[in-house]
N, C-alpha and C positions, 0 to 999 in steps of 0.2 A: 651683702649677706653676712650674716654674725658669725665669727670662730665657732666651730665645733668643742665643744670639751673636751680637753684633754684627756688620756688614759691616763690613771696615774699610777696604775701598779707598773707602767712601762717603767721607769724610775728603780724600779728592782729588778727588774730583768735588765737596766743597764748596768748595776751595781752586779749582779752576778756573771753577766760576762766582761766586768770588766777584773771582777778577781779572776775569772780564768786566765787574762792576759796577764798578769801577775802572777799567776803559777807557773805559767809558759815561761816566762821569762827568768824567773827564778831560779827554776832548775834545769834551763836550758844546759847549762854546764854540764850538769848531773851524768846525762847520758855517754859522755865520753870517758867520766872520772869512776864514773861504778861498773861501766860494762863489765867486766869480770868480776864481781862481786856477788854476795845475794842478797843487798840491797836494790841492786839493779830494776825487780819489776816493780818497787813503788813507785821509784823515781820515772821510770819510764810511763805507768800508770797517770800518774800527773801529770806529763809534759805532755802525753799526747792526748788521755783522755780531756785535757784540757782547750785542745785547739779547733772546737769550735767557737772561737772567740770572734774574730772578724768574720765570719759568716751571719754570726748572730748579730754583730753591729749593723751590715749591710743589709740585711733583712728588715732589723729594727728598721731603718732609715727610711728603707723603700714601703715600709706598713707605715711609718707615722706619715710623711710625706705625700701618698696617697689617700690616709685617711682624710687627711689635711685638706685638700686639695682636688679629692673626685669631684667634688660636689660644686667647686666655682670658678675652677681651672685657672691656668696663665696662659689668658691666650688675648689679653693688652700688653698694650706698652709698657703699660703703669706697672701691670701686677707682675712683670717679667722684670721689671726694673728695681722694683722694691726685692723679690726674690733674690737675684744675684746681689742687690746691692747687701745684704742681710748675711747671705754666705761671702763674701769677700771679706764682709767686716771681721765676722765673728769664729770662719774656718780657716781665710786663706791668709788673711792678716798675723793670725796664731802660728799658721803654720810655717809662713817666709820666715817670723823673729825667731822662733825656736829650731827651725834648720839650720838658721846662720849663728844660733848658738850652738848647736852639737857641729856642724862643719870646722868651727875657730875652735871648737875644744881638739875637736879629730886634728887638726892642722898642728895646734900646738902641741902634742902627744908625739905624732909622726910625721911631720912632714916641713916641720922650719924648716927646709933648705929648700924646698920648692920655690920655683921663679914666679914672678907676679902672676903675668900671663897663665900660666897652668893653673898658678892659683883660682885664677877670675873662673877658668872654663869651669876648673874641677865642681866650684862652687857652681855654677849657672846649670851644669846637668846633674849636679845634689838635688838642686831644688824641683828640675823639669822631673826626675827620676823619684825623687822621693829617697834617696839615698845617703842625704847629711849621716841619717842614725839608723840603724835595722829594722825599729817600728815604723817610721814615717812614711813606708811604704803605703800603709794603712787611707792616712790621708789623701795621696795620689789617685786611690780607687775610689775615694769618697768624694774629691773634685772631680773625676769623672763621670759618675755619676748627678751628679747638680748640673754637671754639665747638658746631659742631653732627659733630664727628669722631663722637661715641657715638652719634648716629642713623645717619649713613652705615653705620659700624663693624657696627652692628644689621642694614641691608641686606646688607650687601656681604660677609660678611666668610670665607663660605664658598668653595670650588672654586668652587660650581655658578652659586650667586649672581655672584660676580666674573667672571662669564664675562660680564655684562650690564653691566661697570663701564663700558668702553668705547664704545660704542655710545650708551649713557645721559650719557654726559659729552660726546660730538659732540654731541647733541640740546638739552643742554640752554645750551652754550657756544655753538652755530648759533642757538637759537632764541630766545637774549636778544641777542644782536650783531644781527638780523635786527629782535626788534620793538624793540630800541631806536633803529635805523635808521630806520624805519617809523613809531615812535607817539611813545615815552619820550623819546629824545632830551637822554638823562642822557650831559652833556660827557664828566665824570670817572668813565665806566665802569671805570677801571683801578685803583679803591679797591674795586671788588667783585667777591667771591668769586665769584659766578655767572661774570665775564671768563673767569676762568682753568680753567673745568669742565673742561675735555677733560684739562688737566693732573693735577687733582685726583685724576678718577677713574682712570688711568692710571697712576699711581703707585697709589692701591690697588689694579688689576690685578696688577701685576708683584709690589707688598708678597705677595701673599695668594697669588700663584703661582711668587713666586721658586725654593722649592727644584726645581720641574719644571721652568725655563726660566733658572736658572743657567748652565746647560751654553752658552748659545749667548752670552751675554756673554761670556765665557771664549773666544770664537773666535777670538781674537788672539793668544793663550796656544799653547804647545806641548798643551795640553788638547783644544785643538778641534779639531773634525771636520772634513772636509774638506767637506762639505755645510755645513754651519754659515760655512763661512770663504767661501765660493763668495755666501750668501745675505747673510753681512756686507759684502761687493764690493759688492752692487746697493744694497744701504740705505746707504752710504757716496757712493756713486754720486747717488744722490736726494737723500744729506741737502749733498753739496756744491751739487749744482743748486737746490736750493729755498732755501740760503743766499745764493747769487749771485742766482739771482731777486728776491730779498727787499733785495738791497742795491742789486739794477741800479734795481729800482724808486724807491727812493726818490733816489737819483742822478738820474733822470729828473725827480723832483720837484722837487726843491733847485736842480738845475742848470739846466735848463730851464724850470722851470716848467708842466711837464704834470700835469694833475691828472686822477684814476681815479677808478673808483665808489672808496666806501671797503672793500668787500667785498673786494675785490683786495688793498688794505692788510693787512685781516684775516687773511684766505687765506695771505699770502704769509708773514705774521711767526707764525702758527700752524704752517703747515707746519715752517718754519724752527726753531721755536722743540721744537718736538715731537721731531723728528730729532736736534736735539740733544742732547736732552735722551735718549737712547736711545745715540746715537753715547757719550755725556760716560760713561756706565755702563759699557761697555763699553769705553774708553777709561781708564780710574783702575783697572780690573781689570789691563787690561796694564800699566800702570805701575808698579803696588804688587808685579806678579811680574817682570817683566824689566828695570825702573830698577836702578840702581846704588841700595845701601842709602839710606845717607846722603843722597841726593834724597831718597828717599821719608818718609824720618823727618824733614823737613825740611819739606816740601810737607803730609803729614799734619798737621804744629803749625800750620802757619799755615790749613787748614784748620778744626782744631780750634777756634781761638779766629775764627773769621772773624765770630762773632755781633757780638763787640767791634770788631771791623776796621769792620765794615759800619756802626756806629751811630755812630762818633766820624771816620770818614775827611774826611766833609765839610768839618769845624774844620780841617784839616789844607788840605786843597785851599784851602778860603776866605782862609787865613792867604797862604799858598803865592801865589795870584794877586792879591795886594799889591804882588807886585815888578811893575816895568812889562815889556807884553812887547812884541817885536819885528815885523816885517809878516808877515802872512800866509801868504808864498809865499817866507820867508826859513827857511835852513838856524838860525838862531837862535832861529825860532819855532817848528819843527818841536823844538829841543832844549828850548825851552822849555816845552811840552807834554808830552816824554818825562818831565823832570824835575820835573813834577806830578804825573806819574802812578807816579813813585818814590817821592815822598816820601810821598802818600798810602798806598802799598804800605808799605813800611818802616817809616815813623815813627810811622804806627797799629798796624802789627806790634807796632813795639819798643813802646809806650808800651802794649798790652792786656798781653803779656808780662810789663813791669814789675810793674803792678797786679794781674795774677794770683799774682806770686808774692811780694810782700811788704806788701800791701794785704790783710788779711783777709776784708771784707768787698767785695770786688770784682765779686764777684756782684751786687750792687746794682745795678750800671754799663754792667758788660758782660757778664752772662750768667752762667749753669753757667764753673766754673772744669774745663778737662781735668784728666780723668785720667793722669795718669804712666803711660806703657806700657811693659812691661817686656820686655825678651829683642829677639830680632830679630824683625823684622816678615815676619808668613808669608805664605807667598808659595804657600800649596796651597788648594785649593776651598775648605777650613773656616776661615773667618777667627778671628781673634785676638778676643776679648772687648774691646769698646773702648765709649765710649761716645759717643751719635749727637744731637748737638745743634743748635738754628737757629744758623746763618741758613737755614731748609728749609721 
């Protein structure tokens, strides 16, 4: 059976959550250095209205993978052998080099005098943990997921079946947050795959129902229908309120110091995070047809390599806030914040870019190397043939 064609406005909706995880990270600092300022709600604005970033990758992942994949399954040797052997190459192989490079940086920062032995462990549950660096948590959920995709894939992957994805991923995303609240009481719930259920199964919803429910992403488009464009208002509508909710909250937290069940917490960055991730689909469809070309051919590359962007940005920032910065509530520290969160933008760009194109083996580093696309970027329902890689 022949590849299906690729989505290729997907490629913008990687490129825009992957500046969110660039904003998160940017001004991660921010929140402790302005809290008593009245810079405080922009900063706090950005950092959180920014975090649906891995939900929207882990979504992405489980739509492309399922699109991919409803229709001819892994259910040989062959095609289960080519699979893993494809994500070892191109996910886990990226991700072993570049933990044992943030591990040996973390070691030599703080911890020379550490004895071998400790050293070995520390490093062996970095990598089981996903804890070399603060991002690379990321990757840990995303080999867990590959992990058990061919059993899902086996449930799910029909019409009649995928009608149950959603439902099944509330329950099962409600009902680990609930007894881990209640019994487990596992801190670091956000290294497991269970966390992010409702996204998972949800993106194989849409993967496995795209070509019937295409039409209403497109309602932004001179394509859609006027019912279609009426029902994108109210989900536009919800996904703004449930964002601002989600930020007023924690503005309440930071600032004042009021504290909620953490169910509330829950709630508010699910909701938020889910909406977006439907608004962001919906949103890189209108882009890819009614942007001026050259944005879009543009926004597409740096989506393209965002796998590269996402795993070497950190080195970039940490170098970056070397230089001393300014107070708080100072127009010099608000530029000094932007121009972190440039350089990390940029200089990861340029520098995956380089390596992609005159480094042979780059792949190693940072991922699947893109494909060169050819001709003008189509802008009609049948997308262009491209190729759909992590950070998803």
């Amino acid at each position: 059976m022949s590849n299906k064609s690729s989505i290729s406005s997907l490629s913008i909706y990687r490129a825009i959550a992957m500046m969110a995880v660039l904003c998160i990270h940017a001004t991660s600092q921010t929140i402790k250095a302005t809290q008593t300022t009245d810079s405080f709600v922009v900063y706090n604005f950005m950092n959180v209205f920014s975090k649906f970033a891995v939900p929207a990758f882990l979504l992405l992942t489980s739509f492309v993978m399922f699109y991919n994949y409803c229709d001819k399954g892994l259910t040989s040797w062959s095609s289960l052998k080519e699979f893993y052997t494809k994500r070892l190459k191109l996910i886990l192989l990226p991700y072993v080099i570049c933990s044992t490079c943030y591990f040996l940086l973390n070691h030599w920062l703080a911890y020379r005098s550490r004895g071998l032995g400790d050293t070995l462990q520390a490093y062996v549950v970095s990598l089981i943990k996903g804890t070399a660096y603060t991002h690379l948590y990321y990757v840990i959920i995303l080999i867990q997921f590959y992990l058990i995709f061919p059993v899902i894939l086996y449930f799910f992957r029909s019409v009649k079946s995928a009608i149950w994805a959603i439902p099944i991923g509330f329950a099962l995303h409600w009902g680990f947050v609930i007894w881990n609240k209640l019994d487990l009481h596992i801190v670091y719930k956000g290294s497991l795959l269970v966390s992010y259920s409702i996204y998972v199964m949800v993106g194989a919803f849409i993967g496995v129902y795209w070509n019937r429910i295409q039409g209403w992403f497109n309602a932004l488009t001179p394509e859609g229908s006027r019912r279609d464009r009426w029902i994108t208002a109210v989900v536009w509508l919800v996904w703004i309120a449930a964002s601002l909710g989600h930020v007023q909250l924690w503005y309440a937290t930071y600032k004042y110091g009021m504290r909620f069940n953490t169910l509330w917490y829950e709630a508010a960055w699910n909701a938020h995070a889910l909406l977006s991730c439907v608004v962001l689909i919906q949103l890189s469809q209108y882009i890819e047809r009614r942007f001026p070309e050259r944005f879009v051919k543009l926004i597409t590359r740096f989506g393209d390599v965002s796998f590269g962007i996402y795993l070497i940005h950190p080195v970039i920032l940490y170098l970056y806030r070397k230089i001393p910065l300014g107070d708080g509530d100072s127009i010099s520290y608000a530029l000094y914040i932007g121009g972190g969160f440039l350089c990390a933008f940029l200089l990861s760009w340029a520098i995956v870019e380089l390596c992609h194109r005159y480094i042979p083996f780059s792949w190693m580093f940072f991922g699947a190397v893109p494909k060169k696309r050819s001709g003008n970027v189509q802008r009609q329902n049948q997308p262009t043939q491209t190729t759909v890689h992590p950070p998803n």
